[in-house]
N, C-alpha and C positions, 0 to 999 in steps of 0.2 A: 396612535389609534390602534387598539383591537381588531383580530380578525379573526372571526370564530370559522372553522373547520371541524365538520359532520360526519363521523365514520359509520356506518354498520356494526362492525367488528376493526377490531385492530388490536395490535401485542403489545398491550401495556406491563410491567414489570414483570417479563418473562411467562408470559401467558395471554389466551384470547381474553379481548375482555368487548361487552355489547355495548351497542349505542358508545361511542367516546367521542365527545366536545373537545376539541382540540383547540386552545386561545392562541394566535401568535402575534407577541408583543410588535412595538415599533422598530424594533432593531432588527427583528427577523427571527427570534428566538421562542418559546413553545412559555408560553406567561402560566399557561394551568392545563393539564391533563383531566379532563374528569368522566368517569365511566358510568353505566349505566344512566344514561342525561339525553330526554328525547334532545332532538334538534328546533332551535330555537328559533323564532322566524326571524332571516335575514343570515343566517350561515348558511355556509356554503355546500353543499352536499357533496361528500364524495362517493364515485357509484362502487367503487370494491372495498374489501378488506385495504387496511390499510398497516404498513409493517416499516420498521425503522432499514432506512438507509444503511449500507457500512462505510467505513473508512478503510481506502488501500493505502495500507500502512507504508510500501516497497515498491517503488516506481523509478526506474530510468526512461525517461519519455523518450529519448532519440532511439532507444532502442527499439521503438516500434517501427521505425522506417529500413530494420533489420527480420521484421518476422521471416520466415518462411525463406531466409538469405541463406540460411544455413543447414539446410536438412538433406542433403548430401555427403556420400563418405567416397569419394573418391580412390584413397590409398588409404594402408594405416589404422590406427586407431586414432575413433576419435573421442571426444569426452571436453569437458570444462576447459579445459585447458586448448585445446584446440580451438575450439570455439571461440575464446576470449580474443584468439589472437586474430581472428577471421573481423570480429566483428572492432576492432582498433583499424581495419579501413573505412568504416562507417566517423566514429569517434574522429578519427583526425582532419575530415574535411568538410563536417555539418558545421555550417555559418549561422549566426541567430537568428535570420530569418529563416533558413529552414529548420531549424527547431521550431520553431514561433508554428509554422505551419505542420508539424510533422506532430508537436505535443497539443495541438488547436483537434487531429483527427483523433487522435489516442483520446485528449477526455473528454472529447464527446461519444465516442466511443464505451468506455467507464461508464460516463450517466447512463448510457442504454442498460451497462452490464451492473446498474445498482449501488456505483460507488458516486457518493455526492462530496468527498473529502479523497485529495491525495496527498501522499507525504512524498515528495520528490527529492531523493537521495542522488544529490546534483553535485558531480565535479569533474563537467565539461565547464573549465574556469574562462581557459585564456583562448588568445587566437589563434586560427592554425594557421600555417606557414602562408605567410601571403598577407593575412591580412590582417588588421590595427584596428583596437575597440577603443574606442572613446570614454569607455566608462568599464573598469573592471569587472564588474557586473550584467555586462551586455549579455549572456548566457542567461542569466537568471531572471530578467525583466524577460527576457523571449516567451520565460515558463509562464512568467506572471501575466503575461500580455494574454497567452494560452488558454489560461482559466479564464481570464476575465471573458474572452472572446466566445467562452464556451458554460460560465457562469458556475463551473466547479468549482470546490473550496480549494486552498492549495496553501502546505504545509513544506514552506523549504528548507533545506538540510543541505547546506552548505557544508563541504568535505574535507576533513585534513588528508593530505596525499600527498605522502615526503618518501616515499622507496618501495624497490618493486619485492622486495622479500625481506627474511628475515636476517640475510649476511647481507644486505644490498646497503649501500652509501646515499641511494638517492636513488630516483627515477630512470628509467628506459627514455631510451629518444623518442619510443613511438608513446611515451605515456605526459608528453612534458603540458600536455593542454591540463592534465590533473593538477598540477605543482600548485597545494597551496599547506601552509603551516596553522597553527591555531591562532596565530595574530588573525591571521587571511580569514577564516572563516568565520573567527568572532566578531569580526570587523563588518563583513559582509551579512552574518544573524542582523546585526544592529540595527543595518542601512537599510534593510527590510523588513522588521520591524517598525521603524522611524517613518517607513515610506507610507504609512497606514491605508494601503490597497485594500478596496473592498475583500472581504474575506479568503486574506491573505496573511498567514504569520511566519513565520521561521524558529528552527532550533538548531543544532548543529550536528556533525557525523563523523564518526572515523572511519575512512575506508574499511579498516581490518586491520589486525594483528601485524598482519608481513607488510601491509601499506602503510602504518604509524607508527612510530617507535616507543618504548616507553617514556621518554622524555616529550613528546607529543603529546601523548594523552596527560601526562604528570600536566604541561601547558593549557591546555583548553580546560582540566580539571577548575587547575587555577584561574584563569581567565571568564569564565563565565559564573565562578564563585558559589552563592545561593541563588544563583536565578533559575526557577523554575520553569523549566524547558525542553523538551526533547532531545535525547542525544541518542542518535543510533550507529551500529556500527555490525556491518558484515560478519559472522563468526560460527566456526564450524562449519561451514558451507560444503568444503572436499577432503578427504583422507589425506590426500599429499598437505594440504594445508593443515592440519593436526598432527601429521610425522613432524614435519619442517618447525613445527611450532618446540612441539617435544623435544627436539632435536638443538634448537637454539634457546631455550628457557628451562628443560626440565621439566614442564608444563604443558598439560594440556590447553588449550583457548579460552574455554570456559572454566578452567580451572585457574586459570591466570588472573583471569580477570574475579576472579568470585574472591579468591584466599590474596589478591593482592589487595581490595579494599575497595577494588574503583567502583564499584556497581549499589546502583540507590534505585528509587521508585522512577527515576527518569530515563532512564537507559532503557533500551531497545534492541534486543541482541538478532538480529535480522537471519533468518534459516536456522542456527540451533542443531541441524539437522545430526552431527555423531558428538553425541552427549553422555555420557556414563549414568547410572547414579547419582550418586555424589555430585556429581555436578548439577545436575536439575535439582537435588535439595538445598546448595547452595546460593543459586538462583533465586527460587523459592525465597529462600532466607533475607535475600535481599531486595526483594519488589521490585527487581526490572523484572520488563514483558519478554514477550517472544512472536517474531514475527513470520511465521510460517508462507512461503512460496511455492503452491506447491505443484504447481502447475508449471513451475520453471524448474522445479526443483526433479520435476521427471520429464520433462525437455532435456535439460541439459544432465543428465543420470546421477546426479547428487547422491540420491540416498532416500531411506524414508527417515523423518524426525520418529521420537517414540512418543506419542501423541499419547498413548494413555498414561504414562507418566508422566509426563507435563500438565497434562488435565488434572491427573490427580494427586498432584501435588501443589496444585491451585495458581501456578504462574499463572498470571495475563495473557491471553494468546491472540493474536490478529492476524491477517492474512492480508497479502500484496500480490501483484502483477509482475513485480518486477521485469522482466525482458518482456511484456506485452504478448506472449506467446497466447495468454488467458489472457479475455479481458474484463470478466466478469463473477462475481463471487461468488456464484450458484457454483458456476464448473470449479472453483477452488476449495470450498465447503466439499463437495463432490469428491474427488479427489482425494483431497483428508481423509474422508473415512474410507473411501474404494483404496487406497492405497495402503491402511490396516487391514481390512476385510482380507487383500489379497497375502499379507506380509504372513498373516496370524490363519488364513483359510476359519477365519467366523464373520458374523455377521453383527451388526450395529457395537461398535468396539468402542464409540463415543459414547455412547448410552450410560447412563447410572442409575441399574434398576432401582425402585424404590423412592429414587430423589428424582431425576430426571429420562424417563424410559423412551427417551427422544432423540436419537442421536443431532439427526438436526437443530434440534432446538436448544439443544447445549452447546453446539458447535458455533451456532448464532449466535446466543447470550455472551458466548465468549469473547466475537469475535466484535458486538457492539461496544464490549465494557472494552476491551482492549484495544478498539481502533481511537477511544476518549484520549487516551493517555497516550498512544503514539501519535498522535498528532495536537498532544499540548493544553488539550480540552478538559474541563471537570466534570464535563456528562458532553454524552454523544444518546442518542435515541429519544422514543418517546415520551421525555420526562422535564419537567419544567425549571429552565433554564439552558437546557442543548438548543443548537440551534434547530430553527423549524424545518427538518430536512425530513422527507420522508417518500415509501411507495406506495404507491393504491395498486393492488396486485388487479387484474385479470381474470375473473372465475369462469371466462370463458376459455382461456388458453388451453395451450396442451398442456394435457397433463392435469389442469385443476379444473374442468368442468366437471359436475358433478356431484364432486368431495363434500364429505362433511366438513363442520369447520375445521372438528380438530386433528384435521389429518393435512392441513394445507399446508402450514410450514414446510413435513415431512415431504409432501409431491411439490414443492417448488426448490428442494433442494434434490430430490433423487427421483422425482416424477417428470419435470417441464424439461419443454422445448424451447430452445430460444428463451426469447424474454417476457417471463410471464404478469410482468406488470402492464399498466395501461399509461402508467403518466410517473415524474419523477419532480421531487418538491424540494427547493432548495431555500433556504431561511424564507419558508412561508407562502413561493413563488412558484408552480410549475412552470418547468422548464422544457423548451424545444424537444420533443421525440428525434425530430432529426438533425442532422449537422447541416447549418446554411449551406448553400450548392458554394458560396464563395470559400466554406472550411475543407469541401472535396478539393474544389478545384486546388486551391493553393495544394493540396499534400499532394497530389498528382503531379503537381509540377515539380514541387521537391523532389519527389522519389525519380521523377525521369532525370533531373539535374544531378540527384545524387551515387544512380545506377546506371545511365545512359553507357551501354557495351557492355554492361555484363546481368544483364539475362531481362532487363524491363523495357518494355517497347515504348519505342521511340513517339509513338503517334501523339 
């Protein structure tokens, strides 16, 4: 059965467009987009502008139960690397239930903050010390449990993760929950796949360069053959990771990976962030995306990506949570270009006078087409066949009362407070504003079982 949905205004291919009938089929997917079409009687009205959801392409969901664990410098310096190894006490003793409840708060969390699809770059595999899963996969049903409990979409990426660098044999003691090969995680794409969970699919991941070997990636190449599916993989992220690389290859990361062959329209190169030239046109050349973090990516002092080369050299670009530091894609959008503005001292550096004189709205367009294809999809947005996911913005919020139309996009990415929508639409369905009091309560109790002495109160 049909279900007609009533906009005012809404961003139909990359622009306002009035009056849009929105159909969404029985599956839960968008059957016909059509503009300027008064409302029909018996549709539905929506009372705001209405604007496509995104996909967070870059999510470790246990690492939300680490926000704000680490903003301390005690001795030292600190950076990526310290951190990493702060937050491997977190990593070695979340059990699937508390994942289950720790990723249940994060994406209900996400829906507030606009994303209605996550791609979760998952290899917390096995058990930690102590304790015995039933089913190899007990980590990965926790996530899926997660979404369903929260009615997010969810995109897993199951990880190959065989050594801790580029001289290493194999894994660190404190890394052995990671240990899996590409048998491991083709195996595991399949079984979740097979398992055909409401809007639920899988692709698969390589930690990284220093995390995979090349005989690894040669593996999963082989192993998953022509099947079209998402393969993402960590790269470029830290300088020390681009020496090390150099240092054992000859080779830059992305340079490795472009002139050795491995990269197609399905790859997913996750941060990008120290990229030369030549290597973003190599990229380019080959039709993987790029998965921009950037909100973690000045969390933890990465670097900035060169975002006007990427943009204009037309990769794919989408944006993630990754460490959950950001939960939401306004402050990530945000960010992107506040983080050129400050790099470059100008202003709208995403912009393309003449074609698009929007930063916003190019930064959008980007990050709608390139959240499709990180998470496996042939259209993401308001166009018919994506699923029926979408926002009805808030013209009362901060920030956007007032505005003409064609200035909303631009004040909901550099003008609003909080979350300037009113309601959030997942195949067809508005979904809960808040998290059931049962999805608090559970992560409250996780985080006291999983901090309890070191700094969360007991109560």
């Amino acid at each position: 059965m049909l279900k007609q949905l009533h906009a005012p205004l809404a961003w139909v291919n990359g622009g306002w467009q009035r009056d849009v009938l929105l159909t969404v089929d029985g599956s839960g997917h968008w059957a016909e987009i059509t503009v300027n079409h008064p409302a029909p009687p018996g549709a539905e009205l929506l009372a705001g502008p209405v604007i496509p959801s995104l996909v967070n392409a870059h999510s470790h969901a246990f690492q939300r139960a680490f926000v704000g664990m680490a903003e301390r410098r005690e001795a030292g310096q600190d950076d990526f690397w310290s951190w990493r190894d702060r937050m491997y006490a977190l990593a070695l003793r979340i059990s699937p239930q508390q994942l289950r409840a720790v990723a249940s708060q994060l994406y209900a969390e996400l829906l507030r903050g606009g994303y209605t699809q996550v791609c979760e770059f998952h290899y917390l595999h096995h058990p930690a010390a102590g304790q015995a899963f039933e089913d190899e996969l007990d980590m990965a049903w926790a996530l899926a449990s997660a979404a369903e409990d929260t009615g997010i979409g969810l995109t897993l990426l199951p990880v190959v993760y065989t050594r801790s660098g580029f001289a290493a044999a194999g894994l660190r003691p404190d890394q052995h929950r990671f240990a899996a090969d590409a048998d491991w995680a083709w195996r595991a794409c399949q079984r979740i796949n097979a398992a055909g969970l409401p809007r639920v699919n899988a692709g698969v991941a390589l930690h990284s360069l220093r995390g995979a070997s090349p005989a690894d990636i040669k593996r999963l190449r082989d192993v998953i053959g022509g099947h079209d599916l998402p393969l993402h993989i960590h790269v470029a992220e830290q300088t020390a990771e681009v020496a090390d690389c150099l240092a054992a290859t000859g080779q830059r990361p992305l340079q490795w990976l472009a002139e050795g062959g491995h990269l197609d329209t399905r790859w997913q190169l996750v941060h990008a962030t120290h990229a030369e030239p030549a290597e973003i046109e190599a990229v380019a050349a080959s039709g993987a995306g790029i998965v921009i973090c950037a909100g973690t990516e000045a969390n933890l002092g990465d670097g900035f990506a060169d975002l006007p080369r990427w943009l204009q050299a037309g990769v794919p670009l989408t944006v993630g949570s990754d460490s959950q530091v950001t939960r939401g894609w306004v402050e990530e959008l945000r960010w992107l270009e506040y983080g050129q503005r400050l790099l470059h001292r100008q202003r709208n550096i995403a912009a393309l006078p003449g074609v698009q004189p929007s930063s916003a709205a190019r930064l959008f367009e980007a990050a709608v087409h390139g959240g499709a294809r990180a998470a496996g999809f042939a259209a993401w947005g308001l166009t018919p066949g994506a699923r029926a996911d979408a926002l009805v913005l808030n013209r009362d919020a901060d920030g956007l009362r007032g505005l003409p139309d064609d200035a909303l996009l631009d004040a909901v990415v550099f003008g609003s407070n909080g979350t300037p929508w009113q309601s959030v639409w997942v195949a067809g369905r508005a979904r809960p504003w808040r998290e059931p009091q049962r999805v608090g309560d559970a992560f409250q109790q996780a985080m006291r079982d999983l901090w309890l002495g070191e700094g969360i109160a007991s109560r």
